[in-house]
C-alpha positions in Angstrom: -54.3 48.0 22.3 -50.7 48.9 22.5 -48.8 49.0 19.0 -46.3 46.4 18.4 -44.6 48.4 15.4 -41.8 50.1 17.0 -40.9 46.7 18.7 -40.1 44.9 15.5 -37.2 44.4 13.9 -36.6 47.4 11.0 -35.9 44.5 8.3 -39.6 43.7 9.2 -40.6 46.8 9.2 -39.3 47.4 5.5 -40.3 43.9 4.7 -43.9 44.5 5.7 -43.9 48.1 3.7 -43.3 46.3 0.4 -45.3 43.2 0.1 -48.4 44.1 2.7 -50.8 46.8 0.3 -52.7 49.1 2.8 -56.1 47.6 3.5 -59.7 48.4 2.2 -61.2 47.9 5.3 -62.0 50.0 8.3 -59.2 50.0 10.7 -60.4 50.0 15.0 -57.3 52.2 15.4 -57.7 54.5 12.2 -60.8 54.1 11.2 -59.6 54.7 7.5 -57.8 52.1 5.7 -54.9 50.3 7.4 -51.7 51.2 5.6 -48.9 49.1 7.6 -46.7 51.2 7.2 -48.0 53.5 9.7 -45.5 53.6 12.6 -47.7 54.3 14.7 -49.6 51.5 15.0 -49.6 48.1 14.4 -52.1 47.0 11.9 -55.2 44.6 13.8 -57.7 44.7 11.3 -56.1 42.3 8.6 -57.9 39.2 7.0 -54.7 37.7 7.5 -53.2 39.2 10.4 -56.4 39.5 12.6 -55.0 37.6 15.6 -51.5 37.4 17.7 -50.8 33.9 16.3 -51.8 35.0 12.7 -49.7 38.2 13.0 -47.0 36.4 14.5 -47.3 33.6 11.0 -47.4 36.1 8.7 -44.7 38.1 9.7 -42.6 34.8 9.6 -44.2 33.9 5.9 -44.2 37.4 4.3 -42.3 39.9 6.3 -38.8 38.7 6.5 -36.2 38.5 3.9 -34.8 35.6 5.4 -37.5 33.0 3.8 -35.8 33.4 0.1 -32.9 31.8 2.2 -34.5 29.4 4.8 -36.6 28.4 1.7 -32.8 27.9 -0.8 -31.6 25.9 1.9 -34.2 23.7 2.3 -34.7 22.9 -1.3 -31.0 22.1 -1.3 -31.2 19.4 1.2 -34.0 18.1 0.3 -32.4 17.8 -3.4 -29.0 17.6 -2.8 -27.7 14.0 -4.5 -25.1 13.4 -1.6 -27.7 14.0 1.6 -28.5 10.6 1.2 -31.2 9.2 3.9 -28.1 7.0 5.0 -26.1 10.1 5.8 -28.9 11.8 7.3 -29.5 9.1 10.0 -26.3 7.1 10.9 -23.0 9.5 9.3 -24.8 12.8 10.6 -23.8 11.5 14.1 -20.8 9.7 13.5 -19.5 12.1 11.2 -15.4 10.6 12.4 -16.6 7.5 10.5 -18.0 9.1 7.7 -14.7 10.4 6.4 -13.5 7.1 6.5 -16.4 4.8 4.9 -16.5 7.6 2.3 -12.3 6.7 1.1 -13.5 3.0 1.2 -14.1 0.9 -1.5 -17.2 0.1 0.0 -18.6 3.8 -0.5 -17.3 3.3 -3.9 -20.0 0.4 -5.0 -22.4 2.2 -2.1 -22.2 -1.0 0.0 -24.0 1.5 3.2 -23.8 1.1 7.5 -27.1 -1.1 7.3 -25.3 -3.9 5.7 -23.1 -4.1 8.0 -24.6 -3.1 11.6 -28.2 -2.9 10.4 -31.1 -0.6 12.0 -33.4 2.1 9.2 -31.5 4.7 8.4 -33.9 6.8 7.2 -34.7 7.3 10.8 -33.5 10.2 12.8 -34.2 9.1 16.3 -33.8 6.1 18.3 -35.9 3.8 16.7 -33.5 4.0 14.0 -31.5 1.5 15.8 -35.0 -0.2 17.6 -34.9 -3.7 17.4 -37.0 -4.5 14.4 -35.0 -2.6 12.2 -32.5 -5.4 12.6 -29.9 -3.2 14.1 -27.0 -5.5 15.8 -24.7 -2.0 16.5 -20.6 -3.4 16.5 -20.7 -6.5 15.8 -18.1 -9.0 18.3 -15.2 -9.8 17.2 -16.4 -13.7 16.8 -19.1 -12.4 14.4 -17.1 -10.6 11.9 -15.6 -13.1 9.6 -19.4 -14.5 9.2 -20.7 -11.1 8.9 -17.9 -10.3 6.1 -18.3 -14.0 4.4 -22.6 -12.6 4.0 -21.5 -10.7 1.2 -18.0 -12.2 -0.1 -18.8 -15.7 -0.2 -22.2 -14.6 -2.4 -21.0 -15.8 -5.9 -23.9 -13.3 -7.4 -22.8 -10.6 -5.3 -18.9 -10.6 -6.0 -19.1 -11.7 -9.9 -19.4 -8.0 -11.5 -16.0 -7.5 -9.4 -14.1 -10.9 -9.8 -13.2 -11.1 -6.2 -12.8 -15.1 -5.3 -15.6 -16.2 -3.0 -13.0 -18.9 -0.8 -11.5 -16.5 1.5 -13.8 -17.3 4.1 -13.8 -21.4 3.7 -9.7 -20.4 3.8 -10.0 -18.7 6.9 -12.0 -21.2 8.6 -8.8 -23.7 7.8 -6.4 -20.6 9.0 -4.7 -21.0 12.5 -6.4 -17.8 13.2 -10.0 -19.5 12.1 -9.1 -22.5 14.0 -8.3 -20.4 17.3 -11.3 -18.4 16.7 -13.7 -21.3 16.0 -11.8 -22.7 20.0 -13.7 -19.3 21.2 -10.5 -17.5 21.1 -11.2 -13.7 20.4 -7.7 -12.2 20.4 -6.8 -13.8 17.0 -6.9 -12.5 13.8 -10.2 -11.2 12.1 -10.9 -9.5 8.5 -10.7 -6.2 10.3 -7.5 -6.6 11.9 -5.7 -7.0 8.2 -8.4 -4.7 6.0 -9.7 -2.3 8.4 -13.0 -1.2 9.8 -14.3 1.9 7.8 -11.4 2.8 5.2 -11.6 -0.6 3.6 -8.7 0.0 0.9 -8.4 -2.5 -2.1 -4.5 -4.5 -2.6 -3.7 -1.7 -5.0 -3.9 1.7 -3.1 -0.6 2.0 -1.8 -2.5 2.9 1.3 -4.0 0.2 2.0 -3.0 -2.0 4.9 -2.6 -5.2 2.5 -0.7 -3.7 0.0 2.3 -5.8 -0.4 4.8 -3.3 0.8 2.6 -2.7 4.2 1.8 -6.2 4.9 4.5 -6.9 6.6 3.9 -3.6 9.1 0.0 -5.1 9.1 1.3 -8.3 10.5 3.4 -6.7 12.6 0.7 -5.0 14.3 0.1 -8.3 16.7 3.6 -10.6 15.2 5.4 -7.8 17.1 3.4 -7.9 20.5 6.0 -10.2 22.6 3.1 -10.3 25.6 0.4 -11.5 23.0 2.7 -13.8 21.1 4.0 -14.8 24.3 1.0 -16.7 25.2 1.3 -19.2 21.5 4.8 -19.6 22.0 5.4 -17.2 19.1 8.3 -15.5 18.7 8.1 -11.6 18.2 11.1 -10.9 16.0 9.6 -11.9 12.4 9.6 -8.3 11.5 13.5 -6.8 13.1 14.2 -10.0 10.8 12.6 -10.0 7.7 13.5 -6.2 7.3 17.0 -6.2 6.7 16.8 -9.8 4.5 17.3 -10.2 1.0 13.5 -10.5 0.6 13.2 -7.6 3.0 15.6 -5.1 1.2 13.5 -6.2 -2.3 10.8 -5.7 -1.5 10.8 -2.2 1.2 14.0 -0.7 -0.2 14.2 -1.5 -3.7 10.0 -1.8 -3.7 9.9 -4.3 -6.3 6.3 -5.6 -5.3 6.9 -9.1 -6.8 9.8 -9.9 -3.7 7.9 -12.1 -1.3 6.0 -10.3 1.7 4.5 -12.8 4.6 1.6 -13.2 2.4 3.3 -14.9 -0.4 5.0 -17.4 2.4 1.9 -18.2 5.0 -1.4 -17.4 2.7 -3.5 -14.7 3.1 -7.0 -15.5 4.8 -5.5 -19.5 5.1 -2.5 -18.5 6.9 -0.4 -21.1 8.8 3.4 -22.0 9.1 4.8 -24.4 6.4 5.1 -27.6 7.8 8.6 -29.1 7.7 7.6 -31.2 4.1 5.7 -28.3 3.0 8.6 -25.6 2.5 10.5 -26.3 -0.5 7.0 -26.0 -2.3 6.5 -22.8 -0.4 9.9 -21.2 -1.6 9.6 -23.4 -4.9 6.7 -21.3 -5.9 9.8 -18.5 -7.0 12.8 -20.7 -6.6 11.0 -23.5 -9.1 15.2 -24.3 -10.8 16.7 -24.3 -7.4 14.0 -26.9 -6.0 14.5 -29.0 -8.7 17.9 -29.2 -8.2 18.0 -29.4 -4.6 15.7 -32.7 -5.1 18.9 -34.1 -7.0 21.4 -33.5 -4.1 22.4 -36.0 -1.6 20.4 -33.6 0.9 16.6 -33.8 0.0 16.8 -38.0 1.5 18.8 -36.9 4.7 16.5 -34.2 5.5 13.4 -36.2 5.0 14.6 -39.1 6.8 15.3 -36.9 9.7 12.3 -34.4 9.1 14.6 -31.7 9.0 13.1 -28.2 7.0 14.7 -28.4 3.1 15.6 -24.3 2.7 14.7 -22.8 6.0 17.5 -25.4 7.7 19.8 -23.1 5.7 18.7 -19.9 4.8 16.6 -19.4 7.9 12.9 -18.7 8.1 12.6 -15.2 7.7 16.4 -13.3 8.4 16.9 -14.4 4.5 20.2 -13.6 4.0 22.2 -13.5 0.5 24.3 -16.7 -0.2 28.0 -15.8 0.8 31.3 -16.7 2.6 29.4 -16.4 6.0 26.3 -18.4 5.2 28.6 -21.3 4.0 30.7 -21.4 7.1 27.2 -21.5 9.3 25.3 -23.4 7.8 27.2 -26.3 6.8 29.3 -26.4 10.2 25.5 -26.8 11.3 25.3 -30.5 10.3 28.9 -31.0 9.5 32.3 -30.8 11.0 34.8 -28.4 9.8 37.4 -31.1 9.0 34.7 -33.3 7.3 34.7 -33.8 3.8 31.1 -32.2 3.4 32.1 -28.7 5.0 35.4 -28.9 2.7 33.3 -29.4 -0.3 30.9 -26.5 0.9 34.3 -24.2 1.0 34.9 -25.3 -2.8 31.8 -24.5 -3.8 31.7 -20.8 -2.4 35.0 -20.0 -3.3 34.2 -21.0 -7.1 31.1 -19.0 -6.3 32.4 -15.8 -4.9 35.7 -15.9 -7.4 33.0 -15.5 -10.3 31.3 -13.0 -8.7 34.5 -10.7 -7.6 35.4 -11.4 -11.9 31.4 -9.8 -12.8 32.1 -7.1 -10.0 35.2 -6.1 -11.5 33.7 -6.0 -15.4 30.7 -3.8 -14.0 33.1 -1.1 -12.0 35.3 -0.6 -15.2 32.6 -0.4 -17.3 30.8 2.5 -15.3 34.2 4.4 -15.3 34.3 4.3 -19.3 30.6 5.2 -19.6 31.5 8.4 -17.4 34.0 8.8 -20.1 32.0 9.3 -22.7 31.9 5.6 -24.5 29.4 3.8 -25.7 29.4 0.2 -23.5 26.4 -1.1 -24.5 27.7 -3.9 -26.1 30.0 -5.0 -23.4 26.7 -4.5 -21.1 24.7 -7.3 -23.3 27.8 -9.7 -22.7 28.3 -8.8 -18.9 24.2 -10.3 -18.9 25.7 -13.3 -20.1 28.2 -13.9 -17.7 25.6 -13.1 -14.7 23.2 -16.2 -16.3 26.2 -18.3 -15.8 26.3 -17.2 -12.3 23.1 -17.2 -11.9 22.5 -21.0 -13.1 25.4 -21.9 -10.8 24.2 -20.9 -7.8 21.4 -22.9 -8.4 23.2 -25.7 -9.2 25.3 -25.7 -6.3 22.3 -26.9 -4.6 22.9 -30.1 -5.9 26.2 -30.7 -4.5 28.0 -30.9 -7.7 31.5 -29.4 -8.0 32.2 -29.7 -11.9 28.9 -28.6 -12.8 29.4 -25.3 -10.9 32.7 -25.1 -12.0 31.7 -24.9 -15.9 29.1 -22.4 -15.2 31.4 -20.5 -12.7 34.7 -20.5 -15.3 32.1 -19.5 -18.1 31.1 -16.6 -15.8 34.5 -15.4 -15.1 36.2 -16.1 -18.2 33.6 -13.3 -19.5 33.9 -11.2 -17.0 37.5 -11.0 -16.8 37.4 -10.5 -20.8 35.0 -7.2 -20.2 37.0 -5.9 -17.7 40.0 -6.0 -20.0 38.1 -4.3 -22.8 36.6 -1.5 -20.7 39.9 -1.4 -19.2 41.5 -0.9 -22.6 38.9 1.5 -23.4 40.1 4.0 -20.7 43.5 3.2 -21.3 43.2 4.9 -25.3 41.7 8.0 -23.6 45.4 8.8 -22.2 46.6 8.2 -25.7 43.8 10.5 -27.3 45.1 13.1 -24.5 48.8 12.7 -25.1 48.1 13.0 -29.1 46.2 16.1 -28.8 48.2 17.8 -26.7 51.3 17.2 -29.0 49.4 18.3 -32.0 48.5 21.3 -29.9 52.4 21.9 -29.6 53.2 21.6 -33.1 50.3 24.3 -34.3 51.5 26.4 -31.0 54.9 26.5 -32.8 53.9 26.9 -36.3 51.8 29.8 -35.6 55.1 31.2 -33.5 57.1 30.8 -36.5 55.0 32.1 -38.9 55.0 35.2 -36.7 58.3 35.6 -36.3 59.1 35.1 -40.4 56.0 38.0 -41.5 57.8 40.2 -38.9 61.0 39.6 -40.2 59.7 40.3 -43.8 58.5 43.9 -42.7 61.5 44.2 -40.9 
């Protein structure tokens, strides 16, 4: 028989030298004892290695110094806390996904891929996903609010977490539930809004329902004129709401209490207001203004003729911020220019926009004597004041009322116009400070030259 020795590998070779002790029995080859670490041969005659196969094991088993390793890294899987089964069956193969579950809230409270798309997933093959496992794969888009609502709308399931268990009943009452329910598939499902995988919660800035994204999540279909096309939707919600007063609140100043589409339309009960249904809607934050909008001469016309309360003026969505311009529109709207009603309008914005121009002036004069180094912080407190006044009158104004809004206005401006004086006043004894200091400057100049003049004199 040939000897294998020389045709093994020399980490073998040393391997086998220092575990395998040379035999006691009678080698065919030696006829001594087999010591393996004769080169020569390869030993035949071992209880252990007496066949190919058997050599072939034990060199495997005992001869290579790879088995401390193989043996580690088996170990490590098997004990490893993160190789779940889960991951070992369905996020082995769809490892894009994994990185995405695993952000999720849903990884967070280990809510794993069965509960969702079923199938065993402590399976490595196909039966994993064989049909009594229960596996339904990606679900249809007709099927996911019902698959979402088999966890949410469990009252036992989402106590620990305080999440509502409604959203789905509200969805179901939701123009997109109502379209869906018609067999309509293109409309809005709980993915669209929250995601697939990375299912972020309302805080994570992130997240696609986080109130400065949501109105970039609506946007998503809102902006697709062919798909809107087809409801008789306009596509322009977004190109207006951006550059509105609620717009600039809420994406450029990011105050997260300014209204997103949410806040207007409902969140899984979405639809438009309905013509009566609006001043509630904006009432919700504009609670003074509604109330006195019910007072005005306006709320009976625009009922009798089913005309929208605030939208009729401010517009749905381009919100714009009450001035000259929104005056002259939206009154010559319903009113001719040389009608009584659009002249009272003009007397009401110019009482408006005089009290404003008053509070402007106060606040510029006021930020010039701060960079001067005086303390305004007092004048600041009353400048507050005056912008309540304001404030209350533009609300008022809603009712119609001239001499109401012209108290609050000439209160407004009468403090105003007082600051500005102050601050004004302010700056004006920083010239005088100047002017006094540089005279005494001058005099202790001179007396320092004269007293120089008489000690040289002296030692003259």
């Amino acid at each position: 028989m040939a000897s294998l020795w020389p045709l093994l590998p020399w980490w073998e070779k040393v391997g086998m030298r220092g575990i395998h002790p040379p035999s006691p029995y009678p080698s065919p080859l030696k006829g001594e004892g087999n010591d393996l670490a004769d080169e020569k041969h390869f030993p035949t005659f071992c209880p252990v290695t007496n066949s190919g196969l058997k050599r072939l094991a034990h060199r495997v088993i005992v001869g290579s110094p790879l088995v401390p390793c193989l043996l580690a890294l088996f170990l490590l899987l098997l004990l490893s806390p993160s190789m779940s089964a889960e991951e070992s069956s369905c996020l082995v193969c769809h490892s894009d996904i994994k990185v995405d579950h695993q952000a999720s809230i849903h990884a967070d409270y280990d809510v794993a891929c069965v509960e969702c798309h079923g199938g065993d997933p402590s399976r490595m093959d196909l039966e994993a996903m064989a049909q009594d496992t229960g596996f339904r794969g990606k679900p249809q888009r007709v099927e996911i609010p019902e698959l979402c609502a088999s966890c949410h709308s469990d009252a036992e399931r989402m106590k620990p977490y305080n999440i509502p268990i409604d959203q789905y009943a509200e969805y179901l009452t939701s123009r997109h539930g109502v379209l869906l329910g018609q067999g309509d598939a293109r409309v809005a499902v709980c993915t669209d809004c929250h995601g697939t995988h990375r299912v972020l919660t309302a805080e994570e800035p992130e997240s696609t329902v986080y109130p400065e994204n949501v109105p970039q999540t609506c946007a998503r279909c809102h902006s697709d004129e062919q798909l809107m096309k087809d409801y008789g939707i306009p596509a322009d919600q977004l190109a207006d709401f951006t550059p509105s007063a609620h717009g600039r609140a809420l994406l450029q100043e990011e105050n997260r209490k300014a209204p997103s589409c949410a806040t207007c339309h409902g969140k899984h009960g979405a639809v438009p207001p309905g013509v009566s249904q609006v001043s509630l809607v904006c009432g919700q934050c504009h609670l003074k203004t509604r109330s006195f909008f019910n007072q005005s001469p306006h709320k009976q016309a625009m009922d009798e003729r089913k005309i929208s309360e605030c939208s009729s003026c401010h517009g749905p969505h381009a919100v714009a911020t009450p001035g000259r311009k929104l005056f002259d529109d939206a009154c010559s709207t319903c009113h001719s220019r040389d009608s009584e009603p659009f002249l009272l309008g003009q007397k009401l914005a110019t009482v408006l926009l005089e009290a404003e121009k008053a509070l402007q002036g106060a606040e510029e004069e006021l930020a010039r004597a701060a960079e001067k180094g005086f303390d305004v912080s007092t004048y600041r407190s009353r400048l507050v004041e005056a912008q309540s006044y304001l404030i209350e009158a533009i609300s008022v104004q809603h009712t119609l009322k001239l001499n109401r809004v012209k108290e609050l206005t000439r209160k407004a401006r009468s403090l105003g116009e007082e600051i500005r004086g102050d601050a004004l006043a302010l700056i004006s004894s920083t010239r005088a400070r100047l002017v006094g200091l540089a005279i005494c400057w001058v005099a202790i100049t001179f007396a320092i030259l004269v007293a120089y003049l008489y000690k040289r004199r002296l030692r003259g």
